[in-house]
C-alpha beads as a LAMMPS data file, in Angstrom:
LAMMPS data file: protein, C-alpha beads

311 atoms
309 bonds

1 atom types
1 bond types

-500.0 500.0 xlo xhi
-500.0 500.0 ylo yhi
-500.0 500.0 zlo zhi

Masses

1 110.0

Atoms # bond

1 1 1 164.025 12.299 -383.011
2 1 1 162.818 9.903 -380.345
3 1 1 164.966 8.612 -378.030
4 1 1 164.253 5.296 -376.539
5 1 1 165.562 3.991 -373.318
6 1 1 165.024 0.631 -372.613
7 1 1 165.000 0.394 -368.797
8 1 1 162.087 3.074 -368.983
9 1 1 160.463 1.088 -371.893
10 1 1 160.124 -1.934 -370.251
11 1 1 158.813 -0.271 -366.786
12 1 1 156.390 1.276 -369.361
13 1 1 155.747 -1.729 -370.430
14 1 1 155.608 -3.612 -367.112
15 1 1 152.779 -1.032 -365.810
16 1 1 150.383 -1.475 -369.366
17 1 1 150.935 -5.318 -368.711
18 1 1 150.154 -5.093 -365.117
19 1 1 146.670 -2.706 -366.234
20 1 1 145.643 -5.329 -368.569
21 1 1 145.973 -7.877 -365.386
22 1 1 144.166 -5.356 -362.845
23 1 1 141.125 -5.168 -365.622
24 1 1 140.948 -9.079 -366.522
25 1 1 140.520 -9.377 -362.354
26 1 1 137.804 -7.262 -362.005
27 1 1 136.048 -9.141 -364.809
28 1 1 136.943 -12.391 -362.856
29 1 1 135.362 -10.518 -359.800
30 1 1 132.382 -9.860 -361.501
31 1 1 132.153 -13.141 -362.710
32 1 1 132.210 -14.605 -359.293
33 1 1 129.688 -12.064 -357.764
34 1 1 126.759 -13.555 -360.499
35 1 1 128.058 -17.486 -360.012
36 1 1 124.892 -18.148 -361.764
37 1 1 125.306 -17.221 -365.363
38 1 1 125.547 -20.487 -367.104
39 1 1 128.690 -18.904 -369.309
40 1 1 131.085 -18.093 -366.892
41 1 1 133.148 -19.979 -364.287
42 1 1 131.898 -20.440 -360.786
43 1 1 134.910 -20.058 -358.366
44 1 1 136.491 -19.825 -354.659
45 1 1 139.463 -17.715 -354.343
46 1 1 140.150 -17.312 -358.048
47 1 1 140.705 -13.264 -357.625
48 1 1 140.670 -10.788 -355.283
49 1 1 138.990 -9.716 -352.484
50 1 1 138.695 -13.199 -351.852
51 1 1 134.875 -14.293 -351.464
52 1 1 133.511 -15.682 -348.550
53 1 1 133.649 -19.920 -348.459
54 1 1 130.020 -20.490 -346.960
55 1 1 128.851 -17.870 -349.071
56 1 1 129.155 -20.586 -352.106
57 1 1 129.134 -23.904 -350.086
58 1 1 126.134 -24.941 -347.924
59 1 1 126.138 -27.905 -345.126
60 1 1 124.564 -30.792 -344.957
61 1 1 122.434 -30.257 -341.604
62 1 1 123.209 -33.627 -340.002
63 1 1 126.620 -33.543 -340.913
64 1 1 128.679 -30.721 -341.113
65 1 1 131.812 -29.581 -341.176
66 1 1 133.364 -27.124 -339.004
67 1 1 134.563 -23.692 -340.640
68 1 1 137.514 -21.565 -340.023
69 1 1 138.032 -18.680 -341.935
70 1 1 141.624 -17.722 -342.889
71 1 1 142.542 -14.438 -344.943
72 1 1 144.255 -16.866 -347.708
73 1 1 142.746 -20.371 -347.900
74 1 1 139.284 -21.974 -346.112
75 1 1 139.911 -24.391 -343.483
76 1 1 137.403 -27.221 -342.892
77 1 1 137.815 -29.447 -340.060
78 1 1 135.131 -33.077 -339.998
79 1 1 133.151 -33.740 -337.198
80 1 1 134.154 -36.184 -334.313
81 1 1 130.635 -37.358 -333.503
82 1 1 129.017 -37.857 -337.673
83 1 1 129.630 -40.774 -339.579
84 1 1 131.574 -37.835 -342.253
85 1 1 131.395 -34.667 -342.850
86 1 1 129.948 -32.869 -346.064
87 1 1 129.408 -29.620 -348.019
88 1 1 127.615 -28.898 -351.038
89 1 1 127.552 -26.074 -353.738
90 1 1 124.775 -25.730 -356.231
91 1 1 125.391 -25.235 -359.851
92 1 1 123.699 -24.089 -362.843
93 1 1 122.605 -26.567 -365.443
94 1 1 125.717 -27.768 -367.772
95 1 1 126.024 -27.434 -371.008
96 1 1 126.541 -29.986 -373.782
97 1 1 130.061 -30.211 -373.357
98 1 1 133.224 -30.647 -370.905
99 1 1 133.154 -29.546 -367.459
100 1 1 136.524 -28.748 -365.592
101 1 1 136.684 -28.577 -361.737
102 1 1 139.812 -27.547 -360.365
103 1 1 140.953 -27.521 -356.496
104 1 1 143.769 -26.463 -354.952
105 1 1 143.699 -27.809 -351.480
106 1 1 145.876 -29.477 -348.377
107 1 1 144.222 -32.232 -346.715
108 1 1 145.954 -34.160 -343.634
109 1 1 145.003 -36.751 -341.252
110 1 1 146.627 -38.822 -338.409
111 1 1 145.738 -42.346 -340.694
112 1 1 146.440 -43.128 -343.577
113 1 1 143.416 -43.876 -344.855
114 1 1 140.813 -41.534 -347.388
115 1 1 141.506 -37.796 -346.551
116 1 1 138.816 -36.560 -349.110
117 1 1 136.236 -37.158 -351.437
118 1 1 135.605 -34.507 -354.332
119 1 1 132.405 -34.994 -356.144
120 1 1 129.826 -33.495 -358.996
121 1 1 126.355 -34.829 -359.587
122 1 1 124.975 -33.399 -362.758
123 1 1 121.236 -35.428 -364.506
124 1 1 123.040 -34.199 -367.733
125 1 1 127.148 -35.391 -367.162
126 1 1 125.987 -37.774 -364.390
127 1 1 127.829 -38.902 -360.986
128 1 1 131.347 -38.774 -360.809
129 1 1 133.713 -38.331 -358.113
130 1 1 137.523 -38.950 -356.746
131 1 1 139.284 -39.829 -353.052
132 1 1 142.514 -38.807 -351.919
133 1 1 144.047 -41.819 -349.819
134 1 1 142.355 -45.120 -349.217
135 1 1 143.134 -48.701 -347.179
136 1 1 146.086 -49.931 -349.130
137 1 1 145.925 -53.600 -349.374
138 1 1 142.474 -55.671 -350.070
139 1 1 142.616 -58.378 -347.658
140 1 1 141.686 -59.053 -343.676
141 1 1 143.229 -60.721 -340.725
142 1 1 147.171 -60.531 -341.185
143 1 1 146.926 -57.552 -343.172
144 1 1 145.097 -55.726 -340.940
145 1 1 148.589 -53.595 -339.268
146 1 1 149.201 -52.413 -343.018
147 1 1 145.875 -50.556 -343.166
148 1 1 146.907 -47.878 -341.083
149 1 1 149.763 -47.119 -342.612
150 1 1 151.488 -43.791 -344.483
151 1 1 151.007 -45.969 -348.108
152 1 1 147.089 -45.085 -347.395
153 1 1 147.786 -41.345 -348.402
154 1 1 149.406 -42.177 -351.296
155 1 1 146.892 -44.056 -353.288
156 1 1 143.836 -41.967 -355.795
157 1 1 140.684 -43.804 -356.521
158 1 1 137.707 -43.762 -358.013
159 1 1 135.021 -43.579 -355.161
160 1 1 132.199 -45.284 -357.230
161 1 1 134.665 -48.173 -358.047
162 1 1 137.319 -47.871 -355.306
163 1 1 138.919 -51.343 -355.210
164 1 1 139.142 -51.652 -358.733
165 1 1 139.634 -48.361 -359.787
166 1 1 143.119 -46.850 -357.910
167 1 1 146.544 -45.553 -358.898
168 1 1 149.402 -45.158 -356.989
169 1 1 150.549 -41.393 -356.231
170 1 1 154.047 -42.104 -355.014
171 1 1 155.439 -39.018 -353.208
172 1 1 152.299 -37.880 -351.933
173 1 1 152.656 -35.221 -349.391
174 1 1 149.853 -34.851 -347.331
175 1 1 151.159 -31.941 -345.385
176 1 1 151.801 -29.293 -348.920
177 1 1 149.114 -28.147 -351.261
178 1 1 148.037 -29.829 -354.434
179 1 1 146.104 -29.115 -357.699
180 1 1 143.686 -31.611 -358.882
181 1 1 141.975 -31.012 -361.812
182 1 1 138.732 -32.977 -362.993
183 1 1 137.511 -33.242 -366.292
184 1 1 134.049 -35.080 -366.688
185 1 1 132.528 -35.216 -370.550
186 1 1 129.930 -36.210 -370.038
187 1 1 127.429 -38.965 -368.671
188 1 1 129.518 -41.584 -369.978
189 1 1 133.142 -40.521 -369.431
190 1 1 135.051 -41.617 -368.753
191 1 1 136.443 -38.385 -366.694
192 1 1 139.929 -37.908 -366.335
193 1 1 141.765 -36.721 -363.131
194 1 1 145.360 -34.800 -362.901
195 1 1 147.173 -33.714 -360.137
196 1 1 149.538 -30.533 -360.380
197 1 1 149.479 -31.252 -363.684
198 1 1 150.128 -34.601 -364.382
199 1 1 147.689 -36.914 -365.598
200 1 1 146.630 -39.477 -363.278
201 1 1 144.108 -42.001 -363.768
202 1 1 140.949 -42.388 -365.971
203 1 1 137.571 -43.326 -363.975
204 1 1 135.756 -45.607 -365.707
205 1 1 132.555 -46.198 -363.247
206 1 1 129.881 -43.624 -362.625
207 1 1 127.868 -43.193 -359.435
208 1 1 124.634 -45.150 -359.919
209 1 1 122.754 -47.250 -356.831
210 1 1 123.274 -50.206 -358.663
211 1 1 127.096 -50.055 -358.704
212 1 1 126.718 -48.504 -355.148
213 1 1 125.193 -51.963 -353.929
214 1 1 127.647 -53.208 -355.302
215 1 1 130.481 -51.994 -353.799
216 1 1 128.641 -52.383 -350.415
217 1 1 127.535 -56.257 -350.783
218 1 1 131.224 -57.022 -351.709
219 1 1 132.801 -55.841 -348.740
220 1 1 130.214 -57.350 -346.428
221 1 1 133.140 -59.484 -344.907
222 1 1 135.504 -56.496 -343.928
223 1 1 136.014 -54.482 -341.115
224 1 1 134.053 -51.176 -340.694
225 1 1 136.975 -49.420 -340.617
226 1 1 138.996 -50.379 -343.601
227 1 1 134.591 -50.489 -346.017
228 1 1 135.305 -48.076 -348.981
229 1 1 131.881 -46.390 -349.253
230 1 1 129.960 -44.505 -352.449
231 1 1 129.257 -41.595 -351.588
232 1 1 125.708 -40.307 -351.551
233 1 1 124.186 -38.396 -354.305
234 1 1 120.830 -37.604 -353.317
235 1 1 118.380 -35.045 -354.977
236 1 1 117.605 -33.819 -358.118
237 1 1 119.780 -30.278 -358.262
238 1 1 123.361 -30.040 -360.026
239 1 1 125.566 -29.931 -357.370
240 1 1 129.683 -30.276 -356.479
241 1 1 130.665 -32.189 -352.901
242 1 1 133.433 -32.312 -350.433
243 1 1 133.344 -34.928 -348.485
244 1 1 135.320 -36.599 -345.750
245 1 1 134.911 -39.651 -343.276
246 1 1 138.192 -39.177 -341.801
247 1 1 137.385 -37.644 -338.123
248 1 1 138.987 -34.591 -337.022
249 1 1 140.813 -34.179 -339.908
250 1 1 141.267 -30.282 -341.764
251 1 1 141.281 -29.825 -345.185
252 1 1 142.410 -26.558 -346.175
253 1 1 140.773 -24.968 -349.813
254 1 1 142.346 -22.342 -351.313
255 1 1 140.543 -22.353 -354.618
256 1 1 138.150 -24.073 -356.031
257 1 1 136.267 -23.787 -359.966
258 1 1 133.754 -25.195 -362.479
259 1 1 133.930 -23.931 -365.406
260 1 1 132.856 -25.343 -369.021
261 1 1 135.064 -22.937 -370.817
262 1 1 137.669 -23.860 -372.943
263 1 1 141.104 -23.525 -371.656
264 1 1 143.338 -20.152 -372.447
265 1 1 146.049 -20.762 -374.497
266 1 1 147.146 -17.143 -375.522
267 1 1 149.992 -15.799 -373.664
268 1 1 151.281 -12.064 -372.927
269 1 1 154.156 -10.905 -374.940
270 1 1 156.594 -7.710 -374.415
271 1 1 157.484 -6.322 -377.408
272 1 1 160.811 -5.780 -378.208
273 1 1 162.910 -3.022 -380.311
274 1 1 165.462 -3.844 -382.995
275 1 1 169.261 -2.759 -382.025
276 1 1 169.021 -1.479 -378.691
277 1 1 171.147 -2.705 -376.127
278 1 1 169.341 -5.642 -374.850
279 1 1 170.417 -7.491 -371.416
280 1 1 169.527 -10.795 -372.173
281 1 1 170.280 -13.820 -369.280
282 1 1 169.637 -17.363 -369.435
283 1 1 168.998 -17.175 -372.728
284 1 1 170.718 -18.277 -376.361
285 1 1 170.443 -16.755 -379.455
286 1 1 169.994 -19.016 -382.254
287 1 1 170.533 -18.133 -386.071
288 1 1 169.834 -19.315 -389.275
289 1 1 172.732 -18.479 -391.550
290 1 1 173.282 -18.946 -395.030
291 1 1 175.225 -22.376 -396.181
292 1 1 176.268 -23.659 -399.595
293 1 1 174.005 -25.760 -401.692
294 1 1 175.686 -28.908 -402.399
295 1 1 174.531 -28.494 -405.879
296 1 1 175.166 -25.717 -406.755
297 1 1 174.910 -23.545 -409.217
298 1 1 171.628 -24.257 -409.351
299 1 1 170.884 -22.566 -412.442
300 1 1 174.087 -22.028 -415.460
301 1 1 174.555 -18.270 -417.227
302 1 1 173.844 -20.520 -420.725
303 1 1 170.428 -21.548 -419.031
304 1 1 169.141 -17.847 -417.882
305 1 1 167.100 -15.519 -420.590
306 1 1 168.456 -12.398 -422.124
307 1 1 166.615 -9.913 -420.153
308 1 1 167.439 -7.247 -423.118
309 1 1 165.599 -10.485 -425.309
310 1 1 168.894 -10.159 -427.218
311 1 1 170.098 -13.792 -428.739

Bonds

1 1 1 2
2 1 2 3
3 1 3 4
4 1 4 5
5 1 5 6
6 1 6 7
7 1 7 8
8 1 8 9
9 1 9 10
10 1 10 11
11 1 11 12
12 1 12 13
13 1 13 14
14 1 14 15
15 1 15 16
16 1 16 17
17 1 17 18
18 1 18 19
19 1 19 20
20 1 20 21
21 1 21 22
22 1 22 23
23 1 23 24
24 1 24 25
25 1 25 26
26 1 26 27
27 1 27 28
28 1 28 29
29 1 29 30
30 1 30 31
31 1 31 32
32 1 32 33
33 1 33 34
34 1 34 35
35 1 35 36
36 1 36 37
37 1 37 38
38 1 38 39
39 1 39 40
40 1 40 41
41 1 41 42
42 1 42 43
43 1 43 44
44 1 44 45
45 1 45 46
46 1 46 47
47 1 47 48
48 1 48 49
49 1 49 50
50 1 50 51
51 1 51 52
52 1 52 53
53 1 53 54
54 1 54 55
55 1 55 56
56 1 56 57
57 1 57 58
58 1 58 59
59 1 59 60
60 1 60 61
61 1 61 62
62 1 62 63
63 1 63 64
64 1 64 65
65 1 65 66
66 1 66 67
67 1 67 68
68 1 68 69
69 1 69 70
70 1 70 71
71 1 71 72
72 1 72 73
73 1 73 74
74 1 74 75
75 1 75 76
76 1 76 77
77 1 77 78
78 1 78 79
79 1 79 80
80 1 80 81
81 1 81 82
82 1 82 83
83 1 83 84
84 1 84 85
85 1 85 86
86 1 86 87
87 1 87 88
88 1 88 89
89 1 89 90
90 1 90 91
91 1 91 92
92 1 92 93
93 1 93 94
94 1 94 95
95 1 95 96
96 1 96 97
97 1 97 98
98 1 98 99
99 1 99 100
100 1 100 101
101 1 101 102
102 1 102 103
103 1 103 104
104 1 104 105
105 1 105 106
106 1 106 107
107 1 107 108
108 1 108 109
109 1 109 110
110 1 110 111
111 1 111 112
112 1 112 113
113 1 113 114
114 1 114 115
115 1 115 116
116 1 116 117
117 1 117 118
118 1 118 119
119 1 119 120
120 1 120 121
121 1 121 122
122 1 122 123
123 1 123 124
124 1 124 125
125 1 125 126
126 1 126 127
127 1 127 128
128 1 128 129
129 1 129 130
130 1 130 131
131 1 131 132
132 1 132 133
133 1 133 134
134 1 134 135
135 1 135 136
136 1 136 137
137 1 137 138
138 1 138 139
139 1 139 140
140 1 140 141
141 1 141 142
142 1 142 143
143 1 143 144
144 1 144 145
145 1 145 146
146 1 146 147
147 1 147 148
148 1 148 149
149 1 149 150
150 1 150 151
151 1 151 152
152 1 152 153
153 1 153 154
154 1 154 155
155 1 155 156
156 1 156 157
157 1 157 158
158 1 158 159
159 1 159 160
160 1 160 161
161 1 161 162
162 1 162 163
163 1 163 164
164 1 164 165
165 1 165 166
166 1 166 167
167 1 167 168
168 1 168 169
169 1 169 170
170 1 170 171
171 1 171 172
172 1 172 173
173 1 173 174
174 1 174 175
175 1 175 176
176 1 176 177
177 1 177 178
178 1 178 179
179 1 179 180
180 1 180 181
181 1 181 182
182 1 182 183
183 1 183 184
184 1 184 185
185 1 185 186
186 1 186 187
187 1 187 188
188 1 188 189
189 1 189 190
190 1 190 191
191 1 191 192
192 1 192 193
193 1 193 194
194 1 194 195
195 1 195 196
196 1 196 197
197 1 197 198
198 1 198 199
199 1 199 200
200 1 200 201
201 1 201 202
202 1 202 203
203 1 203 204
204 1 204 205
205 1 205 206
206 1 206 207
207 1 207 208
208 1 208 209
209 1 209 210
210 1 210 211
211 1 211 212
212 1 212 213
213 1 213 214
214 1 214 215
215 1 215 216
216 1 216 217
217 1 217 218
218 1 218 219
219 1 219 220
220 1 220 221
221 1 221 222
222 1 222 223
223 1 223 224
224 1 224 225
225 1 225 226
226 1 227 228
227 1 228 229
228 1 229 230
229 1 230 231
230 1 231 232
231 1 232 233
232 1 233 234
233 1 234 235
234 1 235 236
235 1 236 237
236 1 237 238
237 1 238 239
238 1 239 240
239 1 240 241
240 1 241 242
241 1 242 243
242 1 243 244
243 1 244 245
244 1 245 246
245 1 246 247
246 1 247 248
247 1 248 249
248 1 249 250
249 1 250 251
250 1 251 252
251 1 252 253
252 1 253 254
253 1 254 255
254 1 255 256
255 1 256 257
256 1 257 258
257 1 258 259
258 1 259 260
259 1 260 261
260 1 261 262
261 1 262 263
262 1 263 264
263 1 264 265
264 1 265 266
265 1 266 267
266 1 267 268
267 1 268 269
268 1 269 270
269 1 270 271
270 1 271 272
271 1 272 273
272 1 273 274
273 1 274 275
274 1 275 276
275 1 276 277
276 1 277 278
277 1 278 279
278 1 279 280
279 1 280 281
280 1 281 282
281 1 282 283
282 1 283 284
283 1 284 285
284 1 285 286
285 1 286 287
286 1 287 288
287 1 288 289
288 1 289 290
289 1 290 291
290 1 291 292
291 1 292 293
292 1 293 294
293 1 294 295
294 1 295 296
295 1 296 297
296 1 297 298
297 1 298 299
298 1 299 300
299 1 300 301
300 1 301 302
301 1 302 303
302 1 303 304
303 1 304 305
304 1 305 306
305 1 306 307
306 1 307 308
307 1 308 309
308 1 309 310
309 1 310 311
C-alpha cells in the first residue's frame, strides 16, 4: 500500500512545476536568439540570461541616445545637444493579423512635459504610436506657468493627433515602473493602448505626412517649447521606435515585445488528492447540498410501472 504524504507531494509537485517553467524558458531563450522567425515573439528581457539592449535596438546616427547597461533593466539617457533622442529595432514583416507590443519601463524628467514616445511603422498595419506626458492646457500667454507643471506627466496621447487625441492618467507616477501594452490591428485601427492593465484610450489617427502637416501648421502660433510634434517615420523597413525630446531625461526598459501571437490563457494547476489532510488558508469551501423540491413528489407510486409487468 502506498502511503502518501502531502508535504512531500506537493514539494514533488513544486519541483515538476518548476521543470516545466525551466523548459518553457529555454524555449523563450531560443526564441529570442532567432528574433527573426516571423512566428515567434521578438523580445528584451523576457527570460533569462538577459540579452544585450543594443544588440536588438540600433541608433539613429545624428541622434542618439546614451546607453547604460544595468544587470536588470536598460537605461537610456537623451542627448543635451539633439533636438531628441531615438532608437530603432527592425522587425520582420507582420502578418495578417494583431500585433501586441508590450513595455515595461520607468521614464522621469525634471518637466512635466512628454517623457516618451513609443512607436511601430509597419507598410502592412501602418504608423501608429503613443506619448507618455504632454503640455497640459492648449492655450498661450497666461497659461504659459501651467505648462511646466506635474499635470504634464499625467496626461497619454496619441502622437499623430496629440491635441485631440489625450486621456487623463490620474496618479501617474513618473518615478515607478509601468506596463503599457499596444495593440495595433491593423492599418486602420484603431489601436488600443493599456497601462498595467487597464484600458486606456483608443487612437483613432495614424501617422501619415498629411496629418503630420497638420498638426505642425496648427500650432504655428505656439511656443517652441510647449509644439507637440509627429514623430518621424522615415524608410521603407518595419520597424518599432523610442523616442524622446525631453533633454537629459533616463528612461529605464526592462522589457520590451512584439509578438502577433495570441494571448495564453491556460493556467498551471496542482493536483490534489481526495481525503488527505489538506491545510487550506484564505480559502472557503463551498457546497452544493441537497434541498427539497417544493413539489414534490414528483412522481406518485400509482403513476410508476410494475417493474415485475404485474397489473
Amino acid at each position: 500500500m502506498t502511503v502518501f504524504n502531502r508535504r512531500s507531494f506537493l514539494k514533488s509537485s513544486a519541483v515538476g512545476l518548476s521543470s516545466l517553467t525551466t523548459a518553457a524558458s529555454q524555449k523563450m531563450s531560443l526564441v529570442e536568439a532567432h528574433p527573426v522567425t516571423p512566428s515567434h515573439p521578438q523580445g528584451y528581457g523576457k527570460s533569462l540570461p538577459r540579452l544585450s539592449f543594443q544588440s536588438l535596438w540600433n541608433d539613429l546616427r545624428t541622434n542618439p541616445f546614451e546607453h547604460q547597461v544595468h544587470p536588470t533593466f536598460h537605461r537610456l539617457r537623451t542627448s543635451l545637444d539633439a533636438l531628441y533622442s531615438r532608437c530603432q529595432q527592425d522587425i520582420v514583416p507582420l502578418q495578417d493579423r494583431p500585433v501586441r507590443l508590450t513595455a515595461k519601463l520607468l521614464c522621469s524628467g525634471e518637466a512635466g512635459r512628454t517623457l516618451l514616445t513609443l512607436g511601430l511603422k509597419s507598410r502592412s498595419h501602418g504608423c501608429w504610436a503613443f506619448s507618455i506626458g504632454a503640455c497640459p492646457f492648449r492655450g498661450s500667454g497666461s497659461g504659459w506657468p501651467f505648462f511646466f507643471g506635474t499635470t504634464g506627466w499625467e496626461i497619454l496621447v496619441n502622437a499623430a493627433n496629440p491635441w485631440e487625441e489625450r486621456v487623463p492618467l490620474e496618479g501617474f507616477d513618473n518615478r515607478d515602473w509601468h506596463t503599457f501594452v499596444f495593440i495595433i490591428p491593423n492599418a486602420k485601427g484603431p489601436a488600443k493602448l493599456y497601462c498595467d492593465g487597464q484600458y486606456v484610450m483608443d487612437l483613432r489617427e495614424s501617422i501619415t505626412e498629411a496629418q503630420r502637416e497638420r498638426v505642425r501648421v496648427d500650432q504655428n502660433d505656439r511656443h517652441g517649447s510647449i509644439q507637440q510634434l509627429v514623430p518621424e517615420t522615415l524608410g521603407e523597413a518595419a520597424y518599432v521606435f523610442i523616442e524622446s525630446r525631453h533633454p537629459g531625461q533616463t528612461i529605464d526598459i526592462d522589457q520590451f515585445e512584439i509578438s502577433q501571437q495570441p494571448l495564453l490563457t491556460a493556467r498551471t494547476s496542482l493536483p490534489v488528492l481526495r481525503d488527505l489532510d489538506w491545510e487550506l488558508d484564505g480559502t472557503r469551501l463551498v457546497e452544493n447540498t441537497l434541498t427539497r423540491f417544493e413539489g414534490n413528489p414528483v412522481l406518485k407510486k400509482a403513476e410508476i410501472p410494475d417493474p415485475s409487468e404485474k397489473d
